[in-house]
N, C-alpha and C positions, 0 to 999 in steps of 0.2 A: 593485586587485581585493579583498586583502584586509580591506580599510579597511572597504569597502564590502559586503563577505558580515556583519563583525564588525556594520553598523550597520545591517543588515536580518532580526536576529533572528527575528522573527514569520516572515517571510518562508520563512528557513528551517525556521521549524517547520511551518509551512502545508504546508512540500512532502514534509516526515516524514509529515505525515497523510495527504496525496494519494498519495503509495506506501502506506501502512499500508492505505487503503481499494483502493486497484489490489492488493498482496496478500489481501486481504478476497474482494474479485469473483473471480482466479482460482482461490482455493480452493474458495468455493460452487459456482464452474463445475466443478470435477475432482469436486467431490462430488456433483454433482447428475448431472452427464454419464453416467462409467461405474455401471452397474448392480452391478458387482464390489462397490464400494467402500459402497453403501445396504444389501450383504448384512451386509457386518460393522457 
């Protein structure tokens, strides 16, 4: 297994972006949802 994580580099970097952009989406959602948070 880890031969094989070592030889799909891109791979793992693809899925660092796909969390970075899933991080991205729930934050615009927590900042767009509550009203609280568009005051400050």
């Amino acid at each position: 297994n880890e031969e094989i994580r070592q030889g799909q580099p891109a791979f793992r970097l693809s899925n660092k972006v796909s969390h970075a952009k899933e991080d991205n989406n729930v934050l615009f959602t927590v900042i767009k949802k509550p009203p609280i948070s568009s005051k400050n």
